[in-house]
N, C-alpha and C positions, 0 to 999 in steps of 0.2 A: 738439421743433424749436427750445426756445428755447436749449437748451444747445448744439444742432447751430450754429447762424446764430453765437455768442457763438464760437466755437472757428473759425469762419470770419473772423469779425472779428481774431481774434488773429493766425490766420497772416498775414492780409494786414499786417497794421502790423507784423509780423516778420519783412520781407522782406530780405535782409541785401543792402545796396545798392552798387552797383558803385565802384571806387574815385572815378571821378569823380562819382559822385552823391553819395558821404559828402563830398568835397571841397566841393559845392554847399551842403550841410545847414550844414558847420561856417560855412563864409561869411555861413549867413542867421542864423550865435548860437547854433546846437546844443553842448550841452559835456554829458560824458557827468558820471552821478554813480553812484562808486564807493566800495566800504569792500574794508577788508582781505581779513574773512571772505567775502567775494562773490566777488572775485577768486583767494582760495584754492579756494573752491569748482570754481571754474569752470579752474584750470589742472589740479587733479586730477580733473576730468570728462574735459577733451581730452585729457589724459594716456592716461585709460584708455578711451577712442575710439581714440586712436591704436593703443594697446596690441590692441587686439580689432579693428583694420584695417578701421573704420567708419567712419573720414574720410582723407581724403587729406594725406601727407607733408605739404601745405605748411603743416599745422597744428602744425608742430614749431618755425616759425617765429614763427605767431601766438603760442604758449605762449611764448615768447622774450622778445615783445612783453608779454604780461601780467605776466611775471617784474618786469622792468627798469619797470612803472608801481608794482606792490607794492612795488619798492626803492625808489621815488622817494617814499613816502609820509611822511609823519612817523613817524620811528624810535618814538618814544614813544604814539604815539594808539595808541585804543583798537581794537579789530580790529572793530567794528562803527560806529565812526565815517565817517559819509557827508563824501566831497569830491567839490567839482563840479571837473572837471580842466581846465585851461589849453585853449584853442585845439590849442597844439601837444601834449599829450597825448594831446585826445582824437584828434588825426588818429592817433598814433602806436600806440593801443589799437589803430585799427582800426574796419572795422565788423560786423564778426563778436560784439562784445560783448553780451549777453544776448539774443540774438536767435537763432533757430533752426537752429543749426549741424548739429544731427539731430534728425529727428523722425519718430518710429514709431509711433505708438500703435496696443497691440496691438486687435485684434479682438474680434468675440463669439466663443463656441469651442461647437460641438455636442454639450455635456457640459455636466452637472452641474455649477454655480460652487462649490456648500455639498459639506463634506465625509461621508461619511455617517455616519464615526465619529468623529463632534465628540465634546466631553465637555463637559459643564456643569460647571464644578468650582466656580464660586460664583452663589449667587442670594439676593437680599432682597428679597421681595413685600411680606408684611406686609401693611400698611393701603392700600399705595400703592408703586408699581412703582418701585424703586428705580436697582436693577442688576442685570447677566446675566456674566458670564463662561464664556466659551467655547473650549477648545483643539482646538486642528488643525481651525479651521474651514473655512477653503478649502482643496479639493482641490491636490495639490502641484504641478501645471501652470497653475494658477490664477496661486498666491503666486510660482513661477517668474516669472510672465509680466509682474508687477505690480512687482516687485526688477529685473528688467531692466529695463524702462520706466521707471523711478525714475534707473536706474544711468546709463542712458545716453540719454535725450531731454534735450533740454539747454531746460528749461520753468521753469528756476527762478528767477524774475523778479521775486518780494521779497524785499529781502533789510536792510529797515530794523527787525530787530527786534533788543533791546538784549543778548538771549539766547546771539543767536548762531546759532541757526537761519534757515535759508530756506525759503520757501515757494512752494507753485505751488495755482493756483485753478482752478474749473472753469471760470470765465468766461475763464481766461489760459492754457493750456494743460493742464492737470489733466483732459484730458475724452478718454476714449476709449470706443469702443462697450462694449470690457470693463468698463469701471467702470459705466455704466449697466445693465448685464446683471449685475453683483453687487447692485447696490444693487437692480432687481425681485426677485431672487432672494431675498431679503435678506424682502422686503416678503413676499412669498408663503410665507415658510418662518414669519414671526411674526406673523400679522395681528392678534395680540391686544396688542400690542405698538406695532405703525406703524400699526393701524388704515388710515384713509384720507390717512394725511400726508403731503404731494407732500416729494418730493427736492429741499428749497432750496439748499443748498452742499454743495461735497466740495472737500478739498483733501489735501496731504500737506505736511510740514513733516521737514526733511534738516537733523538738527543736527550742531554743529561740538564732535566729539567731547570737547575739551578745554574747551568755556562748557557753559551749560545750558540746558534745556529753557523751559516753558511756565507762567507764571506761573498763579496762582490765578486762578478766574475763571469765571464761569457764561456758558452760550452762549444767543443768540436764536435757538431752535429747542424743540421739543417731545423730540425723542429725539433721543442722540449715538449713533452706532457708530466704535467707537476702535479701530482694529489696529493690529498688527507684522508687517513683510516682514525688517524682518532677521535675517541667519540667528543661533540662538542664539550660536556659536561667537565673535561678535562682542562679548557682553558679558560683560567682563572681574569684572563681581558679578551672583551669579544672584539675589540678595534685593533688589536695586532695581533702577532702569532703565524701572518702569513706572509708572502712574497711581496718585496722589493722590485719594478721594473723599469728602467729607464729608456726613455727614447731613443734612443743613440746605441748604434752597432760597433762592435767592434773593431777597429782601423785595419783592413786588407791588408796592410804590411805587418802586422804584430802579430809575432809567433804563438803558439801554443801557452809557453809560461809566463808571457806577458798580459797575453786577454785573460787569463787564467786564474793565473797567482801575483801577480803585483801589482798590489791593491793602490799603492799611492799612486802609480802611472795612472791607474783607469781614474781614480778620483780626481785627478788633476786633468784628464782626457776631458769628462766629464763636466768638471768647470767648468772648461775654456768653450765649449761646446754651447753650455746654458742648458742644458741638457735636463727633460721634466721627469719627475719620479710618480711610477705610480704606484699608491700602497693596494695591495688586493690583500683583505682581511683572511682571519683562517676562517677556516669551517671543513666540517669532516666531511666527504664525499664530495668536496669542492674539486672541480678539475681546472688547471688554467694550462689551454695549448698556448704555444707561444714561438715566435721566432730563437732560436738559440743562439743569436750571432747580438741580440741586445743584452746589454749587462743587467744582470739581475744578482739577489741577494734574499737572504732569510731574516723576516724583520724581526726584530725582539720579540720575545715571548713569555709567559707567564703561566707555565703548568702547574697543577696541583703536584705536591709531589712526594707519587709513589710510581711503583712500577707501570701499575697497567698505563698510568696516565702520561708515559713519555710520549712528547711527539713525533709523530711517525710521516713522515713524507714517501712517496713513490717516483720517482723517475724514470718516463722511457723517452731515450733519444733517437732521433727517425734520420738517415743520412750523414753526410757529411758539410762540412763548415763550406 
């Protein structure tokens, strides 16, 4: 229930508000905050809503509207540079900006979520459960249903990170019966694995084919599960485009933004350590379980690039650190 209430909270604060209510908003100091990549995002969303007859003509005009704020931007800044915009911009955005222009989240489906002819194609147990890699793990009405809902609910509401990716949460739109019905499936299919470890986050992260990915960094949770919804046809190198993992866990005494976000500490942790990397390539319906307390990372990648083709990752983390 607490992720049902959390997805209830989101929609109400994403209620896209009538012209004279946004008039009201700007009056009491509201100014919207915008980056390049965000707004590119988000005209090749509407575009291809429009394209597939999911929102209505007059959205040919909002797209107009987000063109002419992208032009108005600094010619030279960085395309994930946040600006808080003018009074008279942000009336001119609109209030249609990251806020729930479509929203479908699919359903539970009365089928199988796991595919039956998964394949294991790597595993390190060892002393201590490392990683799992998995191909063609969800059924292909599954992964169908998970790439549309990606493609076209328009959930993607952070978008401050220096990479170039955006992202959507389970507390901010990221939460559909479906993804809860993968993730018990998920728990029932490995219990040697998730043991009894509640579902603390899931998210998805849509990057901006020409930046990169997910720096180094270990997560606050007990086990990662990492997928791909994009279709392979999309990456332009079949030997990268996936996960980074290293042997080596994160040091019991380093806080949250140390394993986290300081990337030179862990690289130099890492050194001293001798510590071996493993590349696991992409591929779409590739699953890799994984300890979360070992540093990992998003390897370079090389999408065709258009819309449908950004890469798309999935994240459910299972406990805590």
């Amino acid at each position: 229930m607490l992720f049902v209430n959390k997805i209830k909270n989101f929609i109400n604060t994403k209620k896209i508000l009538s012209e004279e209510e946004f008039k009201i908003s700007i009056s009491k100091g509201f100014r919207y905050e915008v980056s390049k990549n965000k707004l590119k995002h988000d005209i090749e969303q509407i575009s291809y809503l429009l394209k597939k007859k999911l929102v209505s003509k007059k959205f040919n005009n909002i797209v107009k509207k987000y063109k002419f704020i992208y032009s108005s931007l600094p010619k030279n800044s960085d395309p994930t540079d946040i600006f808080t915009l003018s009074k008279e911009f942000t009336y001119k955005l609109g209030p249609t900006f990251n806020n729930l222009i479509y929203y479908q989240p699919p359903d539970i489906i009365e089928k199988k979520i796991i595919n039956d002819n998964k394949k294991i194609v790597a595993i390190n147990l060892k002393k201590k459960f490392k990683y799992m890699v998995i191909d063609d793990f969800l059924n292909k009405e599954v992964l169908d249903k998970l790439y549309s809902f990606c493609l076209t609910n328009s959930i993607w509401n952070e978008f401050d990170y220096k990479n170039g990716y955006i992202g959507s949460f389970i507390e901010n739109g990221f939460n559909t019966p479906l993804l809860l019905q993968i993730s018990e499936e998920i728990r029932l299919q490995y219990p040697e694995i998730l043991k009894k470890f509640p579902l603390t986050k899931a998210w998805a992260f849509k990057c901006n084919n020409q930046m990169k990915g997910i720096k180094i960094h270990a997560d606050f949770a007990a086990i990662n599960i990492n997928f791909w919804i994009t279709p392979d046809k999309a990456n332009l190198n079949k030997n990268t485009g996936g996960l980074l993992i290293w042997d080596k866990e994160a040091p019991k005494n380093w806080d949250f933004e140390k394993y986290n976000t300081n990337h030179l500490a862990i690289k130099n942790f890492l050194k001293k350590k001798k510590s071996k990397m493993k590349r696991i390539k992409y591929k779409s319906n590739r699953v890799i379980i994984f300890n979360s307390n070992l540093f990992h990372a998003s390897d370079n990648f090389n999408f065709k690039k258009n819309y449908e083709n950004r890469r798309i990752n999935i994240t459910l983390l299972y406990g805590k650190k």
